[in-house]
C-alpha positions as CSV (number, residue, x, y, z in Angstrom):
1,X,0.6,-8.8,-27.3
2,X,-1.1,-5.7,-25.6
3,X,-4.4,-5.3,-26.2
4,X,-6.1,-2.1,-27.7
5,X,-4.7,1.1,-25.1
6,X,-7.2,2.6,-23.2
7,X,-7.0,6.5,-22.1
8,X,-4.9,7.2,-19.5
9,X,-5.5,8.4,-16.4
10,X,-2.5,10.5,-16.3
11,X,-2.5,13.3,-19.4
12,X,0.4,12.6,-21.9
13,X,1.4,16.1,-21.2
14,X,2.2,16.0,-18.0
15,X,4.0,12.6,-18.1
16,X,8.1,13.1,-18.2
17,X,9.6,10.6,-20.3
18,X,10.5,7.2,-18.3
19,X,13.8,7.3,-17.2
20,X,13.5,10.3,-15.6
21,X,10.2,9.6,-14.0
22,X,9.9,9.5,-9.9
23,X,8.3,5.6,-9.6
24,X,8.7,5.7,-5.9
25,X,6.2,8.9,-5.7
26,X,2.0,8.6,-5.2
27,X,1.7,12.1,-5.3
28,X,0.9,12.7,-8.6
29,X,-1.8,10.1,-8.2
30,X,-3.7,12.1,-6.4
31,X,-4.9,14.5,-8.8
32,X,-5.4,11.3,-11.1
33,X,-9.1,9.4,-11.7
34,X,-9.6,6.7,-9.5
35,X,-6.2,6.5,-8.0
36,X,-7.3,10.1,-6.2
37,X,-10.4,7.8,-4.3
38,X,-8.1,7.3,-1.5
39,X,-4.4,8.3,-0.8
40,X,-2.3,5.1,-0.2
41,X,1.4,6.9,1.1
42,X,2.8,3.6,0.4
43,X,2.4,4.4,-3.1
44,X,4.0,5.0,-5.9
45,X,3.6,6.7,-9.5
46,X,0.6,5.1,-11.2
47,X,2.2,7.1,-14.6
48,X,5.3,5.2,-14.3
49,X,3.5,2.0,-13.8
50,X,1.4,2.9,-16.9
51,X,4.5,3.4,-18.7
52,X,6.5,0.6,-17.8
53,X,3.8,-2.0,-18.6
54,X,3.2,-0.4,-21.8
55,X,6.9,-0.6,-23.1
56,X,7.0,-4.5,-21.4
57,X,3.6,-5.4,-23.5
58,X,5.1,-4.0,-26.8
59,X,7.7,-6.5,-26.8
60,X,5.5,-9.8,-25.5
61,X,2.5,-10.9,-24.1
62,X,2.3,-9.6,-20.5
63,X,0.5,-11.1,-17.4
64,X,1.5,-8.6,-14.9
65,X,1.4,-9.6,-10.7
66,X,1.7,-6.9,-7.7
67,X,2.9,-9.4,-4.7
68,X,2.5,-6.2,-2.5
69,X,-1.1,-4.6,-4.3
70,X,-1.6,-1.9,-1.8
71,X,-4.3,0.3,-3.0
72,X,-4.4,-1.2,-6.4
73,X,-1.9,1.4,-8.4
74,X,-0.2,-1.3,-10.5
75,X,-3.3,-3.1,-11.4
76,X,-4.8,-0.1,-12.4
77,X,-2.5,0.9,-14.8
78,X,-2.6,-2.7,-16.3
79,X,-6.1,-2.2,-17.1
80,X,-5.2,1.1,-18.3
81,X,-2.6,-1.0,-20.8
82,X,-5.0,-3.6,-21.5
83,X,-3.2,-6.4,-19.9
84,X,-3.9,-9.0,-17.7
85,X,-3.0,-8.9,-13.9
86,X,-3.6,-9.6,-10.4
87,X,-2.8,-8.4,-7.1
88,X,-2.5,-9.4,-3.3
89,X,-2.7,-7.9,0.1
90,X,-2.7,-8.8,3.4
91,X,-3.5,-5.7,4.5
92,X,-7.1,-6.3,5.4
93,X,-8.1,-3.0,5.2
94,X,-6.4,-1.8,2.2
95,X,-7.5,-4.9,0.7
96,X,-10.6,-4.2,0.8
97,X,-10.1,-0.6,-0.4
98,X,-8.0,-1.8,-3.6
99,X,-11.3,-4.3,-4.2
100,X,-13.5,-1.2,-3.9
101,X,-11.6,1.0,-6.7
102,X,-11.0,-1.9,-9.4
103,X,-15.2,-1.5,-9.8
104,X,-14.4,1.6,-11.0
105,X,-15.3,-0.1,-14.4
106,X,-19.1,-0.7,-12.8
107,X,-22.0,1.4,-14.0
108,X,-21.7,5.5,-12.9
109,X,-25.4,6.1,-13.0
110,X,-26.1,2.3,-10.5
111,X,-22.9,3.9,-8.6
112,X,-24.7,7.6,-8.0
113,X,-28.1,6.5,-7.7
114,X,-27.8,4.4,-4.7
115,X,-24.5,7.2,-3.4
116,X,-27.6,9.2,-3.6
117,X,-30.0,6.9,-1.4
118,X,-27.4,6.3,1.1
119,X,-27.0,10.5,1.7
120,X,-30.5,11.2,1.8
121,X,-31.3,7.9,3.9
122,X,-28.6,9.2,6.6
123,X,-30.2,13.0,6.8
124,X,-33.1,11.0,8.1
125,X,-31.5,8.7,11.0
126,X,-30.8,9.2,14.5
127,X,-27.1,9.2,15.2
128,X,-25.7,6.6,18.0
129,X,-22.7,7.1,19.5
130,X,-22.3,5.1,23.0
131,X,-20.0,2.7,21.3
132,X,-17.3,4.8,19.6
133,X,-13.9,4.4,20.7
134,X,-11.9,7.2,22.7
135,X,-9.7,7.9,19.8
136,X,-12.5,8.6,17.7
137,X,-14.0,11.2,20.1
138,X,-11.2,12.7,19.9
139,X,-10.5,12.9,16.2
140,X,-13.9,14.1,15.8
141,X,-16.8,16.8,16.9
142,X,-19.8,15.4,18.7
143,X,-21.6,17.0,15.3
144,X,-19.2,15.6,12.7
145,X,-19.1,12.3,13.9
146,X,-23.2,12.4,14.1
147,X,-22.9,12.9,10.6
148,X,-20.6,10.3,10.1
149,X,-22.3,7.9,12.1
150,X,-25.6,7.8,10.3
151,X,-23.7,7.1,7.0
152,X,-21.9,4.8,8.1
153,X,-25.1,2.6,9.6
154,X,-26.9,3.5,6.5
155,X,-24.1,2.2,4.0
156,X,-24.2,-0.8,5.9
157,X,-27.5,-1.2,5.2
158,X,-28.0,-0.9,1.8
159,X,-24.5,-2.7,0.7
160,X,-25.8,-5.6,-1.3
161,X,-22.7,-6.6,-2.1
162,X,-22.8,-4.9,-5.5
163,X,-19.5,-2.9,-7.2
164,X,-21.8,0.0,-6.5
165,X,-22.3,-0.6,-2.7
166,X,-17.9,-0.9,-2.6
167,X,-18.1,1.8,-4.3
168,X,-20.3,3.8,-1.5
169,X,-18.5,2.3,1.0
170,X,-14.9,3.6,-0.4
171,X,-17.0,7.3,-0.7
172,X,-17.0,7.1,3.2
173,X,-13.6,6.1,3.7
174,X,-12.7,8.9,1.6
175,X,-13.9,11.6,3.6
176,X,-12.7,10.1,7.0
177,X,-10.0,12.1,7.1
178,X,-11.1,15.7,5.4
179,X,-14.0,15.2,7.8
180,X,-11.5,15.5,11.1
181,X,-10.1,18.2,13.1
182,X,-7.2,16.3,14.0
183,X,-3.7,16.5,11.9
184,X,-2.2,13.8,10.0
185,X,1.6,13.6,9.6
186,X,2.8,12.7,6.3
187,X,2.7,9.2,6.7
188,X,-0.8,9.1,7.4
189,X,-0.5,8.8,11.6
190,X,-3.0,10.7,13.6
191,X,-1.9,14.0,15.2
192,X,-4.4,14.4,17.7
193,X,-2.6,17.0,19.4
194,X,-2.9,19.5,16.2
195,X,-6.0,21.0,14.8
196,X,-6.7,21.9,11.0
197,X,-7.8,25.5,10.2
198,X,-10.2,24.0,8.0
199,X,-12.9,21.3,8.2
200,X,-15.3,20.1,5.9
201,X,-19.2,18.7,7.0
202,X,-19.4,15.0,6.3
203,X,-23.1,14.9,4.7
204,X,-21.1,17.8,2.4
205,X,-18.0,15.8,2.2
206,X,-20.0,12.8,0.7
207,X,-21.8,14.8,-1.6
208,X,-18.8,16.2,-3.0
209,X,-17.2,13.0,-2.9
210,X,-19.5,11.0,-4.3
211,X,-19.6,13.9,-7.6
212,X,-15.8,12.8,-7.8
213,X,-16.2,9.5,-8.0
214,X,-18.8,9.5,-10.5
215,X,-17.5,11.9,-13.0
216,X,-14.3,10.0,-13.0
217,X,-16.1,6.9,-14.1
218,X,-17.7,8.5,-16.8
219,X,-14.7,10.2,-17.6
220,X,-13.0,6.8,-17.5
221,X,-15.5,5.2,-19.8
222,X,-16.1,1.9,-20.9
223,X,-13.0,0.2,-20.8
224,X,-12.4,-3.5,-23.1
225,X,-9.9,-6.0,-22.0
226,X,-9.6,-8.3,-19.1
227,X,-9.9,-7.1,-15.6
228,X,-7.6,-7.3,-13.0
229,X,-7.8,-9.9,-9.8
230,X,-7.4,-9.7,-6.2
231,X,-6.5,-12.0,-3.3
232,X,-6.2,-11.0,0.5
233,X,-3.4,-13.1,0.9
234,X,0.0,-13.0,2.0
235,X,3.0,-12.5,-0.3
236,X,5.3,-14.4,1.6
237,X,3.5,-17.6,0.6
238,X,0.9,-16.2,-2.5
239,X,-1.2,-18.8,-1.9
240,X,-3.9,-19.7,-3.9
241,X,-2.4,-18.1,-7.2
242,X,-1.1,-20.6,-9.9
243,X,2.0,-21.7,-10.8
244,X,4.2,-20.5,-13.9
245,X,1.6,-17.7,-14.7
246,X,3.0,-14.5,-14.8
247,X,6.1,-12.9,-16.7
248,X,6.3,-9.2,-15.2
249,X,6.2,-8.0,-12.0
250,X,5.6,-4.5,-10.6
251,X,5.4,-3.4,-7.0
252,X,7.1,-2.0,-4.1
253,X,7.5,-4.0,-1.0
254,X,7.8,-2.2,2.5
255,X,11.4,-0.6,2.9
256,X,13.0,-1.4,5.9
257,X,12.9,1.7,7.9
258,X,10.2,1.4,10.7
259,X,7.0,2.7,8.8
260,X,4.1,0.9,10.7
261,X,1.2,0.0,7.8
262,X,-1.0,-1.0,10.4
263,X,-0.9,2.4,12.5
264,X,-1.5,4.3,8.9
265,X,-4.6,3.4,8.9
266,X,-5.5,3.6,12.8
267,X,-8.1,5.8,12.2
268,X,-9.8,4.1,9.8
269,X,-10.1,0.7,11.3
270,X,-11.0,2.1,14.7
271,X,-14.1,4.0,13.0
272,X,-15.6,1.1,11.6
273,X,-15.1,-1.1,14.2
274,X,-12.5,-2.9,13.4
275,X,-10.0,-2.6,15.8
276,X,-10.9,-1.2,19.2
277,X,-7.2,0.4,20.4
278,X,-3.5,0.2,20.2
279,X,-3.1,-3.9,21.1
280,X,-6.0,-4.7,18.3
281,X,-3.4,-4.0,15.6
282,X,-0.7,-6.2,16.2
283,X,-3.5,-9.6,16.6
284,X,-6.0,-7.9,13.4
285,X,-3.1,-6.3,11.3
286,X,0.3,-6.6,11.9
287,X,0.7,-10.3,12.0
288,X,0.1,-10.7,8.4
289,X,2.2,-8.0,7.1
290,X,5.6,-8.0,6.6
291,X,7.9,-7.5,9.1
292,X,9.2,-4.0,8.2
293,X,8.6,-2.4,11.8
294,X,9.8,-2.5,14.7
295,X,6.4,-3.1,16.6
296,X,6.4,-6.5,14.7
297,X,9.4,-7.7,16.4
298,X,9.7,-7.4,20.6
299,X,12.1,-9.6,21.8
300,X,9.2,-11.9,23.3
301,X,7.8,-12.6,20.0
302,X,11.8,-13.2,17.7
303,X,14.2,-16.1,18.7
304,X,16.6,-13.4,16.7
305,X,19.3,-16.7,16.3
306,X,16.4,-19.9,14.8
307,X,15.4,-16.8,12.4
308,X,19.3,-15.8,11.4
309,X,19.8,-19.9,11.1
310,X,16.8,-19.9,8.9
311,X,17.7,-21.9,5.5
312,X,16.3,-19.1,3.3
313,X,18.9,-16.6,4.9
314,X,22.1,-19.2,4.0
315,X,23.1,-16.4,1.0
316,X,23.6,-13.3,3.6
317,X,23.7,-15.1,7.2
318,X,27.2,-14.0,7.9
319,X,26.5,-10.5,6.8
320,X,23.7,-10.2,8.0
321,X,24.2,-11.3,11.7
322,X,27.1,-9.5,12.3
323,X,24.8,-6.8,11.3
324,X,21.9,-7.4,13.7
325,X,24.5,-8.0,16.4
326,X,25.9,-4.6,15.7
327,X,22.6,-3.2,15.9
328,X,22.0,-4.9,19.3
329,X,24.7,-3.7,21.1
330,X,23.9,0.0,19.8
331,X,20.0,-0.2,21.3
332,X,21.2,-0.3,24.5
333,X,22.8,2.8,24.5
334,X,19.9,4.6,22.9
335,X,16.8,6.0,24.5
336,X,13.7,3.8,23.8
337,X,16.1,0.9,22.3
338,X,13.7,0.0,19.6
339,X,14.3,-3.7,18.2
340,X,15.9,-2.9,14.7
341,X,17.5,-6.0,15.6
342,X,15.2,-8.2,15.2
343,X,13.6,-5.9,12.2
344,X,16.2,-6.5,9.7
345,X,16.9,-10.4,10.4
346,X,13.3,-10.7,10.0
347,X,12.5,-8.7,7.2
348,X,15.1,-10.2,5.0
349,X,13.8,-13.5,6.0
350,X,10.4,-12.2,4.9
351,X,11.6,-11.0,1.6
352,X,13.6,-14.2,0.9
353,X,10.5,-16.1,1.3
354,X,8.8,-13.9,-1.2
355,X,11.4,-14.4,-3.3
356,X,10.5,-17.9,-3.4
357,X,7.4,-18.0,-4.1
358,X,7.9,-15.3,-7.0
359,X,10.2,-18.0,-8.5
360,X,7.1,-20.5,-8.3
361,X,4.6,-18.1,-9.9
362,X,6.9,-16.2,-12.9
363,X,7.5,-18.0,-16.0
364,X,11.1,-18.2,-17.2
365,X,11.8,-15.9,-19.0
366,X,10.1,-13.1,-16.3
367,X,11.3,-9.4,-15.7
368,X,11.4,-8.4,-12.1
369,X,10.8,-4.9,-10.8
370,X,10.8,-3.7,-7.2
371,X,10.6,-0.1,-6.6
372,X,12.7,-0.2,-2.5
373,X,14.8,2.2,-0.8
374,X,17.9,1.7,1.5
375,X,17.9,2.5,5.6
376,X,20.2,3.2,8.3
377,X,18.8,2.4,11.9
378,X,20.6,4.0,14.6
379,X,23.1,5.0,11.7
380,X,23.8,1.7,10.6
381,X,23.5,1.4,6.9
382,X,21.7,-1.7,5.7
383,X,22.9,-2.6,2.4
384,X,19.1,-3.7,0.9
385,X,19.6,-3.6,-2.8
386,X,22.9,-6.0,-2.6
387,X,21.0,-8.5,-0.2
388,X,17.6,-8.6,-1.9
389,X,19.8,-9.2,-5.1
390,X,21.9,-12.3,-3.7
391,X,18.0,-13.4,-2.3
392,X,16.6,-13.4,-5.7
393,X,19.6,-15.1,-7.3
394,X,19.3,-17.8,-4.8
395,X,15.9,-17.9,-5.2
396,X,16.7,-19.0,-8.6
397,X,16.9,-15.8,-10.3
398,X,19.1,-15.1,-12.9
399,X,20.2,-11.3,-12.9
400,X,19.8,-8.3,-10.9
401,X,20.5,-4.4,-12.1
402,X,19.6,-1.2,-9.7
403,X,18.2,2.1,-11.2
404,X,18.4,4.7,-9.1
405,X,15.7,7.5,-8.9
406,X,16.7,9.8,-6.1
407,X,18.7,10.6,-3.0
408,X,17.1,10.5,-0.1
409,X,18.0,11.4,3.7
410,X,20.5,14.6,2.2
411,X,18.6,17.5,4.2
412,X,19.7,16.6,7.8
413,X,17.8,19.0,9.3
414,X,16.0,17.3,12.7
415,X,17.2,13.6,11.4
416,X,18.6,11.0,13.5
417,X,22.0,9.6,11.4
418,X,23.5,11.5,8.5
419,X,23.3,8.4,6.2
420,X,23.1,9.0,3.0
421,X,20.4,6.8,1.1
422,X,18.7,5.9,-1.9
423,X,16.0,4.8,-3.6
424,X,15.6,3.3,-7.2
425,X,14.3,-0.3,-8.7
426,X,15.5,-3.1,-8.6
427,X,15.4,-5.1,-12.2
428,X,15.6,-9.3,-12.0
429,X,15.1,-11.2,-14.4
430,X,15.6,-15.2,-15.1
């Protein structure tokens, strides 16, 4: 049954019907409330997530899960719909950022008061510098990161652990990167070799942020209807979440194709001290992600044949190690001989494993939907949709459909294979 709609975030204009709709897309988030609070380029269309949920809750009761949360997009939208869901993480980081916008539903005028106190608080502190990392000096001026500094010692004093001090806290990590002189690619990884034209102040930067932030929680408004829950935990396993609970499913795992979650975010964890260079990521990040990079998998750290003889992998073994062994042989002819190898044995095993725990947590019936994209290391196409679909079945799935949304990899220009690939969602059901 779905609960009494709330307003959208997204306006009904500017929403394309569904089946044309790019899902795989955040971009249009970012001129959305709330889902603007921090740009997640993992993400995907919020709209579409609205959308889908509401045409699922017309036809049944709904509890809606998001194995692979990120920033919160899906469980946004289910509060949107009025449904009940949760989401996990094991980004620590991000996490903690999807935590900080759910209490967008938390008082705007608690919210901007102490935003307020935290600002003027840091225009009266001494900065401290000594113990910032290099790559921070070098992503910022000796005057910005002043700035930056005293907020961030100040919001760490007055967090009481409130919805309001996340809230101040996410107003901070919102500016990081506005606040820097260094580029960002499109993926999010620092350019420190390229400088912006334009720059703003932090202390301005917060103010402005902070206005944001509370006029899209007013604009929000009070919202009825459960809201949605959170675990830091790892989707391979979902522990801690109950059994037989859920009956629809929206997310997007990591695609196969070498995008490093934990180096997105470099700049972030380094600033607040969570990470203090390059080697901090794999022991604080990486290890409980899944395995979707290649700097998850040297050779020291993958016995590449015990994961290929893995039980879970029974369904695609044959396939998929003549595969990896293909790709083996073709690293050693190719400069920097990255370890896509051991990448796609071990993200399949990943993803069967999810699979399984999925099958432990969704009802029967459930409806399945995984927005995921094909790849082609060193040219070598990697069929994704047609394994993750024999996974799921043995899982204990019953069906599988793919819905494709768009070409990708057809402007050549500068790339390394002429592949063609795809992207679309997959559909299970059972």
């Amino acid at each position: 049954m779905l609960l009494e709609r709330q307003p959208s975030l997204f306006p009904e204009a500017e929403k394309p019907r569904y089946a044309e709709r790019t899902s795989g897309s955040f971009v249009g988030n970012m001129d959305a409330p709330v889902h603007r609070w921090f740009r997640y380029s993992a993400g995907f269309s919020g709209a579409w997530a609205e959308d889908l949920i509401t045409r699922e809750a017309k036809e049944r009761t709904v509890r809606v899960l998001d194995p692979f949360a990120g920033s919160a997009t899906t469980l946004l939208a289910a509060e949107q719909c009025g449904v009940e869901s949760w989401g996990i993480d094991a980004h620590p980081f991000v996490a903690r950022v999807a935590q900080a916008k759910l209490a967008y539903r938390s008082s705007p005028s608690d919210y901007l008061a102490k935003a307020k106190e935290a600002l003027a608080q840091a225009k009266e502190t001494a900065p401290e510098l000594e113990d910032y990392a290099p790559l921070i000096r070098r992503c910022y001026t000796d005057e910005a990161l002043k700035q930056l500094d005293c907020l961030r010692r100040t919001i760490n004093e007055v967090d009481d652990g409130t919805e309001s001090g996340r809230l101040v806290w996410l107003t901070l990590v919102a500016i990081l990167r506005a606040t820097s002189h260094v580029g960002t690619a499109n993926w999010q990884y620092l350019l420190p070799n390229r400088r912006k034209a334009r720059v703003e102040t932090p202390f301005a930067a917060f103010e402005t942020m902070m206005h944001v932030m509370h006029s899209d929680m007013r604009t929000v408004g009070e919202i009825a209807g459960p809201r949605a829950g959170f675990s830091l935990t790892d989707a391979r396993s979902c522990n801690g979440l109950p059994a037989q609970q859920f009956n629809l499913v929206v997310t997007s795992p990591p695609y196969p194709n070498n995008y490093d979650y934990a180096d997105a975010t470099r700049l972030e964890l380094t600033f607040f001290g969570e990470v203090e260079g390059w080697g901090d990521l794999q022991k604080n990040v990486r290890q409980h992600l899944l395995r979707s990079c290649t700097q998850h998998v040297p050779n020291s750290a993958v016995d590449l044949n015990a994961v290929l003889d893995s039980a879970e992998l029974e369904p695609i073994r044959r396939e998929l190690r003549g595969l990896c062994e293909k790709l083996g042989r073709v690293r050693l002819t190719r400069g920097g001989k990255k370890t896509y190898h051991n990448m796609v044995a071990c993200y399949f095993l990943d993803l069967a494993q999810v699979w399984l725990a999925l099958r432990r947590l969704c009802q029967s019936p459930s409806r399945l939907c995984f927005v995921i994209g094909d790849s082609a290391p060193y040219g070598i196409y990697v069929p994704v949709v047609e394994w993750l679909s024999e996974l799921a079945a043995a899982a204990g799935f019953k069906s599988a459909t793919f819905e494709k949304t768009r070409d990708r990899n057809t402007k050549w220009k500068n790339r390394k294979h002429r592949v063609p690939l795809c992207e679309g969602r997959l559909w299970v059901t059972g």
